[in-house]
N, C-alpha and C positions, 0 to 999 in steps of 0.2 A: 332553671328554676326562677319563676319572675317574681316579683313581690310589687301586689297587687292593692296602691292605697290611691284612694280619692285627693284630690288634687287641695281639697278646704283643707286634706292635712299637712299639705306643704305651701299654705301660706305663710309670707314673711311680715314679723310685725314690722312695720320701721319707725314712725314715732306716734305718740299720744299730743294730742293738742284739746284746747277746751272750743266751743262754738257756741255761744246763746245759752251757756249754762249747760250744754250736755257734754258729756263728754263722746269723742271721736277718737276712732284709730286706725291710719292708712296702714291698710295693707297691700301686698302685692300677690296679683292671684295668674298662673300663666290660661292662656287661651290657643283656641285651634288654629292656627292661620287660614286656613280652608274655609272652613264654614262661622268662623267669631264664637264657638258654644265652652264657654268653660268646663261642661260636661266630660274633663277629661282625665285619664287615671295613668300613673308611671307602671308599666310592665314588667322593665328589671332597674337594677338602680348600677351604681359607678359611678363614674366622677359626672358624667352630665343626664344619665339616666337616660330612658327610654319610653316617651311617651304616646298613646292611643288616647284618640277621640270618639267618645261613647256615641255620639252622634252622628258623625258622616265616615267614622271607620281609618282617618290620616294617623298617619303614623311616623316618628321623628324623634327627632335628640333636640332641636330646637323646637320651642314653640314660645312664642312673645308673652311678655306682662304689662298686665297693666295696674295700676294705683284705684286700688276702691276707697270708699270709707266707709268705715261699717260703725255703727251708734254701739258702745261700750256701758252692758249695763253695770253699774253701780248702785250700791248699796247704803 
């Protein structure tokens, strides 16, 4: 039985900083090593989980991250 979630919902926050008045917050998002498409979903889960790439089909327990920053809307 796999459990089947998009990968935006296992990003990691790791901290809030401000930049020019907006605010910013790096996260960490994993990608395919194959082909670079973050298009990727975990299959089953356990301690390092089990992940497919929706785009070229790789398959694996590792696949790397990297730090994005994504603009934090506020109110």
């Amino acid at each position: 039985m796999g459990v089947r979630n998009d990968v935006r919902a296992h990003t990691e926050k790791i901290t809030s900083n401000s930049k020019n008045n907006n605010k910013y917050q790096k996260m960490r998002i994993k990608f395919c090593p194959k082909c670079k498409s973050t298009e990727i979903e975990m299959s089953s889960g356990g301690l390092t989980g089990f992940w497919n790439c929706k785009k070229c089909g790789y398959n694996g327990t590792l696949f790397p991250e990297k730090e994005i920053n994504e603009k934090k809307i506020t109110k």
